[in-house]
N, C-alpha and C positions, 0 to 999 in steps of 0.2 A: 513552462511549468510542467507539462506532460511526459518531455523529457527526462525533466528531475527523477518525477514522480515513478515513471518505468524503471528506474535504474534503482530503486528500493528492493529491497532483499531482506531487510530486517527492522523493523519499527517497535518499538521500544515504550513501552506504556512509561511512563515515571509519574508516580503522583503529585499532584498541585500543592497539595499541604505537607509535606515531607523534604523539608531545608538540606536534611542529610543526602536525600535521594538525588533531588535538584543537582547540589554541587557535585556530587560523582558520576551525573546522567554523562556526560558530553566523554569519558573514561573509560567508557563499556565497548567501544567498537561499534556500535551499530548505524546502519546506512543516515536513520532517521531517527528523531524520541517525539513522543507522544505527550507532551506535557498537559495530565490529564485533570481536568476541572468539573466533571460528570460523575461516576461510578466511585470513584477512589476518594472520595468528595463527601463527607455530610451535609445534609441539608443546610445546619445554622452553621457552617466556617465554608459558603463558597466566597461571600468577600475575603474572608482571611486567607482564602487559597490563590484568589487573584492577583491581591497584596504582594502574595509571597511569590508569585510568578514573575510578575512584575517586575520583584526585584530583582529575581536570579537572571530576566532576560540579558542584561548589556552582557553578563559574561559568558552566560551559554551561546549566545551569539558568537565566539570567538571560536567554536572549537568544531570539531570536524563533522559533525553529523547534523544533518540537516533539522529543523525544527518545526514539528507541528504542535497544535492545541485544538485536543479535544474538550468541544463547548458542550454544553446541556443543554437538550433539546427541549425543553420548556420556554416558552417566552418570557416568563418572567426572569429568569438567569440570563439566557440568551443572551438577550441585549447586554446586559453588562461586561459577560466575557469576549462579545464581539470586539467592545472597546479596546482591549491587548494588544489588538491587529496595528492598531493605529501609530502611524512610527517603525513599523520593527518587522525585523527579518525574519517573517516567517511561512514557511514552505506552503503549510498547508493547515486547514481543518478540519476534522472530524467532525462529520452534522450529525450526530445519532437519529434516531426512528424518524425516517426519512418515511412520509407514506407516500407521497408523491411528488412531480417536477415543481409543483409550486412552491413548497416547504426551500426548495434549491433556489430556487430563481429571488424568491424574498431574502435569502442572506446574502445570494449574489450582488443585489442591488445595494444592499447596506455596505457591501464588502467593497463596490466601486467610489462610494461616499467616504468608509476610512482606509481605502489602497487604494487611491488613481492609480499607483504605478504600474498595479494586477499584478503582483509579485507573490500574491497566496491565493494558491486552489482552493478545491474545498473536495473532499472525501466524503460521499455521503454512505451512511450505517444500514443497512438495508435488516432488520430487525425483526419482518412480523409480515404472515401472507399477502396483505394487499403493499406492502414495500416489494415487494417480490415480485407480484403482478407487474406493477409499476417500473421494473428495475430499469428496462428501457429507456423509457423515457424521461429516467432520474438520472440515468448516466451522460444522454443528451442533451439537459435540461438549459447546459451552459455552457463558456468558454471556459468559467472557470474548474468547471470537474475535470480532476487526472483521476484519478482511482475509484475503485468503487471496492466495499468490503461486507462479507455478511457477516452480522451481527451472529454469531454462532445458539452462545446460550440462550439469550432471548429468542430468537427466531425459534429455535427450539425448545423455549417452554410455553412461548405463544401458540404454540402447535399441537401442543401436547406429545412432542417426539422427544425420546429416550436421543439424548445429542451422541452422535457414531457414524463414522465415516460412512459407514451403509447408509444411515437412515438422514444424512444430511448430504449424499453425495448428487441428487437430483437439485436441490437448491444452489449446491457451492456452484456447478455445472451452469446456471440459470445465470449468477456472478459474472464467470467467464465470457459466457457467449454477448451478456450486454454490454460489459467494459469493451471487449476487442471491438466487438460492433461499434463502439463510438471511436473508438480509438485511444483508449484511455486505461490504464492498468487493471487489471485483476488480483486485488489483495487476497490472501487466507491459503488456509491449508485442508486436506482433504479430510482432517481429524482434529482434533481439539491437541495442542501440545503440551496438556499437561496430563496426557496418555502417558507421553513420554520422556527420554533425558538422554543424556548425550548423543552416541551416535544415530539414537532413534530417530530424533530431531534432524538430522542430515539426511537419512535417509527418509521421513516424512514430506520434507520441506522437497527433495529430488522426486520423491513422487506426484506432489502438488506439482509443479512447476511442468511434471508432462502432461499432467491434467492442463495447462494454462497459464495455471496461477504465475505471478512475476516477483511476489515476495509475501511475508507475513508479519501481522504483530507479535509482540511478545510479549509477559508480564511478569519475566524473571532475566535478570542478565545473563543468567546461566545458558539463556536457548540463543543469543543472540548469534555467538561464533557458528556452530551447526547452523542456523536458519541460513548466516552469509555460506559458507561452505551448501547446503544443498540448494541452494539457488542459483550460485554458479556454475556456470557450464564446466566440466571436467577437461584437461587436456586433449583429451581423445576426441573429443565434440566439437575445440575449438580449431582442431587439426584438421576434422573433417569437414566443417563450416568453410575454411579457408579452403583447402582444395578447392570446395564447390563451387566457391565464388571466383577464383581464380581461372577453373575450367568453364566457368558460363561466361565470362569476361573472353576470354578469347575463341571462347565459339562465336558470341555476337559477334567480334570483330571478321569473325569467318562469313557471317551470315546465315547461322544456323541457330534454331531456338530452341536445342536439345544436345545435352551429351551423355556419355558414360562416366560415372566416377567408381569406381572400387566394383564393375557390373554391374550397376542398377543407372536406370534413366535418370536425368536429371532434369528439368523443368524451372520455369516459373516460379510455381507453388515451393520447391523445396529450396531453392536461391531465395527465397524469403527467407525462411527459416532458417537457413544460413546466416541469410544477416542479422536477425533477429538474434542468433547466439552468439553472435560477435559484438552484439550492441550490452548485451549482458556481462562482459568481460568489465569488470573492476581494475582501474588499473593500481590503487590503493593495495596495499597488502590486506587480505582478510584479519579482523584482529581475535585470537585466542584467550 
């Protein structure tokens, strides 16, 4: 699942209550869809929205991008939308306002009850200072966490922060450091993407990703193409990846734990990163 989960580039909100939406989600190109039962959701139609989840699964199951559901972090929804899981192929879920590992570990257990198979992660929303405190130990909390994501607008109106890459760039940074730490994805971007549009969005998303980050959501099809385009590594980075790893591969074999590639030392720490961009390589055509 963590695997999967790394290789997302672009995740795709689609709303629960929107038939129209549903049926053209799996047509948009993106890594992953968010089939969303929370924010995009009124109060009195979240059974109507589950109903209608429900029904679009068998087919959206069939088509190329991977499938999450984001649930409602209330208990009283909760439980209901957890029931979706049961039977069906799906990647992963969004837990929103995660305040601590407990909030993870209580859906984990329910998650073991309707998936023995352990076939869906869980994404937990880090939304509000003490989830941040927390992030640590929310990213660790399980087996089943791959990603971890900040809740951008909320975290930042819970703060009373003006949301801008500036004034959110110490939190997204907080993101990174506790995903990689467990070993598990850093969702988001270093600005809110509806800053921006076309090639902003490539060139945002290639910014986030030196920051860390390994992909992002989105809540218009339009950012989907951009988001895969600056998430992946460029020719030039996969050219250089490969050298690196090719020239550390036969230094070992020499018995040497360092070499030169292009005059700069090469090591350990950057034969990571090497691989790490060649793990990023889509072999999927990006779709426009």
């Amino acid at each position: 699942m963590r695997e999967q989960a790394a290789t997302w580039r672009s995740l795709l909100y689609v709303p629960g209550n929107n038939e129209r939406f549903l049926g053209k989600a799996q047509s948009r190109g993106a890594d992953a869809l968010i089939l969303d039962l929370e924010d995009s959701v009124p109060a009195d139609r979240k059974q109507a929205a589950r109903d209608m989840v429900a029904g679009a699964l068998p087919e959206l199951e069939r088509g190329p991008s991977d499938l999450c559901l984001r649930v409602n972090g209330e208990l009283l929804h909760l439980a209901g939308d957890l029931h979706l899981v049961a039977g069906r192929d799906l990647a992963a879920i969004l837990l929103p306002k995660c305040e601590d590992a407990g909030k993870v570990r209580m859906v984990a257990e329910a998650l073991d009850t309707l998936d023995p198979a352990g076939r869906t992660g869980i994404v937990p929303l880090i939304e509000s200072p003490s989830g941040l405190h927390a992030a640590h130990a929310i990213a660790a909390a399980h087996p089943r966490v791959v990603a971890l994501l900040l809740g951008s607008e909320d975290f930042a109106a819970t703060c009373g922060i003006v949301p801008s890459e500036a004034t959110l760039l110490g939190a997204k940074q907080q993101i990174v450091y506790a995903a990689r730490a467990a070993g598990i994805a850093p969702l988001g971007l270093l600005d809110s993407v509806a800053a921006y549009s076309g090639d902003g969005i490539g060139e945002l998303a290639a910014r986030s990703a030196a920051f860390g980050f390994s992909g992002a959501t989105a809540v218009h099809p339009g950012a989907v193409a951009p988001l895969n385009r600056g998430f992946s590594p460029s020719e030039d980075d996969i050219a250089w990846a490969e050298e690196v790893v090719e020239a550390m591969e036969a230094a070992t074999r020499e018995g040497r734990g360092a070499v030169s590639v292009g005059g700069r030392m090469i090591d350990k720490p950057i034969l990571e990163r090497a691989r790490r961009t060649l793990a990023r390589r889509r072999l999927a055509p990006t779709a426009d």
